[in-house]
Each structure stands twice: as structure tokens, then as C-alpha cells.
N, C-alpha and C positions, 0 to 999 in steps of 0.2 A: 549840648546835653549835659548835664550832673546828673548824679549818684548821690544821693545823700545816704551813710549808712551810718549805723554806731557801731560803736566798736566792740561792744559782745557779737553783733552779727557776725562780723569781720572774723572774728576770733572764732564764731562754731564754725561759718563756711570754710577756712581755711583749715581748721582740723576736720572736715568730710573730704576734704579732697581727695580724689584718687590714686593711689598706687604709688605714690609717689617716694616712697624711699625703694622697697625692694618690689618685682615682678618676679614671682615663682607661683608655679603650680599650686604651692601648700596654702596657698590665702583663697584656694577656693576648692575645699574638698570635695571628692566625691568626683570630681569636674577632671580631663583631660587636657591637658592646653595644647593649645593647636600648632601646629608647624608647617607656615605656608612653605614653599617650593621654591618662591622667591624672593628678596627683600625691596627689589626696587623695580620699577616699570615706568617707562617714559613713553611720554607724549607730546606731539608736537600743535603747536600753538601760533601761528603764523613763523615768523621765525625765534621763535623761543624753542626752546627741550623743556618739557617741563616733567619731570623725577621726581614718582612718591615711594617716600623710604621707608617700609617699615623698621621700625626701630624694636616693636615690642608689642607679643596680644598675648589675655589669657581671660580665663572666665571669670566673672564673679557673681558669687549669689547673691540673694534678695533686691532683684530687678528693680519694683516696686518701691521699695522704700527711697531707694536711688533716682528715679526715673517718673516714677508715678504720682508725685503730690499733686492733691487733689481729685485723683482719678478715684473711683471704686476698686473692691479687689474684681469685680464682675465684670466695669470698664473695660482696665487692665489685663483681664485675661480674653476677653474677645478681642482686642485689638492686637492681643499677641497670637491670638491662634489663626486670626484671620490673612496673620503674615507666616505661619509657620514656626513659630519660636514661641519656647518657653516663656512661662511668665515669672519663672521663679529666677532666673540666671538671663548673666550676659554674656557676652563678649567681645572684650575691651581690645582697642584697637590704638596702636601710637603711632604715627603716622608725620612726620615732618616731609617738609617737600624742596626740594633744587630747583631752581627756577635758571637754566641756563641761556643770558640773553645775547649770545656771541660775544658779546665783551667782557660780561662779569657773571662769575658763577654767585647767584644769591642764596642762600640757606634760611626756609622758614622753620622757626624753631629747630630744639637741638637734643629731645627726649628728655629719656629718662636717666641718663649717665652712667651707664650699663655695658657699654659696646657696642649698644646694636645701631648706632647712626654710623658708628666707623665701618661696620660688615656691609651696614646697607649702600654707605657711599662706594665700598670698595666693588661690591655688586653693579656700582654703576661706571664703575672705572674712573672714578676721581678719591683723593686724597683729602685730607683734612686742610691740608695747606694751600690748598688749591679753592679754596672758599675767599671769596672775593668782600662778600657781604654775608652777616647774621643778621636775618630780622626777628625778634621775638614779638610774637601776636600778644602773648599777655607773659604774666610773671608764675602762673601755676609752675608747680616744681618737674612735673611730667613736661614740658616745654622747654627748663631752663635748667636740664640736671646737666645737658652733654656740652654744656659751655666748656666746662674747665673736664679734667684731667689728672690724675693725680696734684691736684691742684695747679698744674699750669693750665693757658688756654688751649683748648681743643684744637681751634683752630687759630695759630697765629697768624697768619697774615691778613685777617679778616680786619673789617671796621664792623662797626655794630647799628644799629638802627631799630627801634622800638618808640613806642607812642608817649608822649609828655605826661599823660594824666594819668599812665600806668605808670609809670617808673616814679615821677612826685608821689604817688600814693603811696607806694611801698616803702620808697624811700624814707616817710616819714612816719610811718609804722610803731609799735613795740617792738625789741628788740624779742619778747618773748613770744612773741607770732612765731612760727617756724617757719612759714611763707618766707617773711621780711629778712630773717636770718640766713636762710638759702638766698634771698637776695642777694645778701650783703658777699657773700661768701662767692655768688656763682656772677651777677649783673656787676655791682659795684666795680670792683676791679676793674672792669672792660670801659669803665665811665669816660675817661678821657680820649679812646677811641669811636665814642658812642654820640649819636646824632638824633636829634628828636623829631617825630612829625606829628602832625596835629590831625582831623581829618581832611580828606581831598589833599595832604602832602606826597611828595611824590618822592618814593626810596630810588628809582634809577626810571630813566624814561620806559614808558608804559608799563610802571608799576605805580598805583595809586592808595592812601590809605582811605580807607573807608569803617568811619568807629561804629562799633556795634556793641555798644557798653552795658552792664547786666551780667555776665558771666564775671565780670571782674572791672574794677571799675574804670580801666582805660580800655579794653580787649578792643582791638581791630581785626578787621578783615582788610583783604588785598586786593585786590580786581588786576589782574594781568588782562593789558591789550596790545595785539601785536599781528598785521596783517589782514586786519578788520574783523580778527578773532578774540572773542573775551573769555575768559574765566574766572571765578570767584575763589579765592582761599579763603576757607570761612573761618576756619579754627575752631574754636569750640561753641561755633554760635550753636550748633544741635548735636549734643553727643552720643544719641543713639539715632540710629537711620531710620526704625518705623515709630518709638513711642514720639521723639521729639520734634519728629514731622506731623504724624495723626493729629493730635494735638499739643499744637505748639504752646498750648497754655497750663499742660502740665508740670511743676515744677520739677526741676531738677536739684538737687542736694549739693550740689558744687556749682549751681550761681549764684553769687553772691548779691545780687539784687537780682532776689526773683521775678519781680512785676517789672523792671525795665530788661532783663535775659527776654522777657515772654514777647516784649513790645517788638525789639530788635532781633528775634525770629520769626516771627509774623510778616515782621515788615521786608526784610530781607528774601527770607522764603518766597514771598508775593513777589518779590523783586523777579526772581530767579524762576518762577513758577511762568511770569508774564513775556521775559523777555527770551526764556529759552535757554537762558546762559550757562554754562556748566558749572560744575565747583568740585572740590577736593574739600573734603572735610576732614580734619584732623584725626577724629575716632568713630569714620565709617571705616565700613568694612574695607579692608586692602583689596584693589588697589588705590582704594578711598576719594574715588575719581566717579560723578554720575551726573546726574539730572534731577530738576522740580518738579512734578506735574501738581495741580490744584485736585482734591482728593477732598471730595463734599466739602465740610467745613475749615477741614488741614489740608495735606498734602503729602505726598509719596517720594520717597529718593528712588529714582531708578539708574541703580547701579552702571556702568561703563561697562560693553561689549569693545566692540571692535573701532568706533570712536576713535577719533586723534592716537591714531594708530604710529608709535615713535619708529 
């Protein structure tokens, strides 16, 4: 699959991106930010632990503009009242995940570089050094801020593993991108510890990459199998739980190729809609762990109860 994009595009989507320097209350007045109880919750997976961490949520206004290209403002607010939320605000979710498969502790993505992947692992009872493998699903800087550490690595004893046509892409960037610069600053470094997959490459047995390109132009998803159980890490194939499901051909503001993000939720979602499979999506709701169902023309995440109970 390619991406063809130019590079004004590159350059506005990578300056809408989300949040990605500071997360505080004050970037969404008026609003509350929320303070779950917990930061991590695991689940088990055949013989896997699978541990989602929140790292970091808080609101942001003008939903719509974010979330809704294409839609009506009329759309847009029946599809948000029909699920109980506002049409005017979100609630943003950062969400990295531990994959532990008795051998090797793997870490998807690493936030926002803030603290909160250190609080959330320590909520899980593991350490930073205790990270066996980093896989980053793409290069967005909410993904790739909790590499380093007062500029050393967060986690050193780690090896690293991310997708070829996302790291070539950045890689070869402007240096005045601010994406490409946190690159250089947070990925780069890590390069000689760092191993590349393609799609269908395989990061540790029954972990498989599967690219889902559109949000960014290498962006993969995961498929963990383990016990004759599956589950999907999607990352940011949909990053709100009812608009990006309802209709998955809504644009979102931070895909960088919007008509290949639409193709590669559709097709994925249908995946997962058909086969039953579970997924953990990067910015659902915590504990960001649920289900597909087909929902007239889109589709519905139904959030995780009691499920793969850790």
C-alpha cells in the first residue's frame, strides 16, 4: 500500500496534532479533567497479561472541527446525542499498552513524556527497566514523547521495533516539521537498538504487524494471538469511540491521509466487526479495551465489562 502525500499536507497535519507538547486542564476551559481511580488494568489473553496504561486524558473543545470533516453540524450533533455526549467537547484518552508474553515484557507505545507511563507501569508492578521490547505503532509525538527522559532512554534495557515506512518517512522529513524534530530527538537515538517490520512481520512470536496506513503514513496495528485468543491493538486507527465508528468516513484532523485513514477503518473495523475480535485502541475510553459490532452503515465500540478478566 503507499501514501502519496505533499508536503504542505504533511506539514498542516503534523501541526493539528494533538496535545502533544503539554496535557493540562487550561487547554480546555470551562472543562474539568478527569481523574480515573486507576492507571492500569490487565487482561489475560491465552497466556499473555495484556496491561492498558493510561498515561494521560483531558477534554478538548470543538469536537467537530477535530472529529467531524464532512459530517453536518446537524449530523454531528444527532450522532453525539444519540450516544450521550456532547457535540461541542471531547475526551481525550492516551493509552499505551504492556503486552506481557512470559518471556518478554513488550511495550506499545510510550505517551506523552510526562510521567504518566512511569505511574502507570508502576501501578502495574513493573519498572521501566524491566521493558524488554518498545514497539511504536507510528511516530505521532503523544506516542513517542516517553522514549527518553531527561534525555536519557526511559527504558534501557529495551530493543526497539517500529514499522520501515514509518520511521523512512520521518526520517527523511524537514528538519522544520516538529514531528520529524521529536523524532530525531526521541526515535533516532534508539536506531541502532531498533529493528524494522513490514506488514505480516512478526515483533515476538504471536505478535504480528498488520499496516493500517492513513493516520500516518507507516501507522500499524498489532494482532496479539495467544491460546487460540486474538486481539487487535489498533492505535490510532479510530480515535474517538462513537464519531470514528458511526461513520468511519468522517475525517479526522490528525490523519494525514484522510481517504487512505477512512479506507483502513472501514476495512479493519469490518475486520473486527465480522470476526468478533477484541481491540484496545489507543484513545478509547480507559480501560481502552472493547468490541465491534456493525451499526447500520458504521459501527459501535462496545466498551469491555468483565471480559478477559486479569
Amino acid at each position: 500500500m503507499t501514501v502519496k502525500m505533499s508536503r504542505r499536507s504533511v506539514l498542516t497535519g503534523a501541526t493539528a496534532l494533538p496535545l502533544a507538547a503539554t496535557v493540562t486542564p487550561a487547554l480546555a476551559e470551562g472543562h474539568a479533567a478527569m481523574a480515573p481511580a486507576t492507571h492500569a488494568r490487565s487482561f489475560k489473553l491465552g497466556d499473555f497479561t495484556v496491561t492498558t496504561l493510561l498515561d494521560g486524558s483531558l477534554p478538548r473543545d470543538g469536537a467537530k472541527a477535530i472529529f467531524g470533516g464532512g459530517a453536518t453540524d446537524e449530523e454531528f450533533a444527532e450522532v453525539s446525542a444519540q450516544n450521550f455526549i456532547p457535540a461541542e467537547m471531547a475526551q481525550f484518552f492516551f493509552t499505551p499498552t504492556l503486552v506481557d508474553t512470559g518471556k518478554e515484557k513488550i511495550l506499545f507505545d510510550t505517551g506523552l513524556g510526562q510521567g504518566g507511563i512511569q505511574k502507570a507501569l508502576a501501578e502495574a508492578g513493573v519498572t521501566p527497566d524491566q521493558i524488554d521490547v518498545v514497539v511504536i505503532t507510528h511516530m505521532h509525538p503523544d506516542h513517542i514523547g516517553g522514549m527518553t527522559t531527561s534525555g536519557a532512554a526511559t527504558f534501557a534495557n529495551a530493543r526497539y521495533v517500529t514499522g520501515r515506512t514509518e520511521y523512512d518517512f520521518w526520517a527523511k522529513m524537514d528538519a522544520e516539521n516538529r514531528v520529524a524534530d521529536l523524532v530525531s530527538k526521541k526515535v533516532t537515538p534508539m536506531a541502532e537498538k531498533m529493528t524494522f517490520v513490514e506488514d505480516g512481520g512478526e515483533v515476538a512470536s504471536g505478535i504480528t504487524a498488520m499496516a493500517a496506513f492513513g493516520h500516518t503514513p507507516g501507522h500499524m496495528t498489532y494482532m496479539l494471538d495467544s491460546g487460540d485468543q486474538q486481539l487487535l491493538l489498533t492505535a490510532d486507527l479510530a480515535n474517538h469511540y462513537v464519531w470514528s465508528f458511526a461513520h468511519p468516513e468522517w475525517e479526522v484532523r490528525f490523519d494525514m491521509d484522510k481517504a487512505a485513514a477512512t479506507a483502513s477503518r472501514r476495512r479493519v473495523l469490518d475486520m473486527l466487526s465480522a470476526t468478533r475480535t477484541p481491540m484496545i485502541g489507543y484513545h478509547m475510553p480507559f480501560p481502552a479495551a472493547g468490541f465491534v459490532e456493525t451499526r447500520g452503515e458504521g459501527f459501535r465500540f462496545v466498551p469491555v465489562s468483565y471480559q478477559m478478566m486479569g
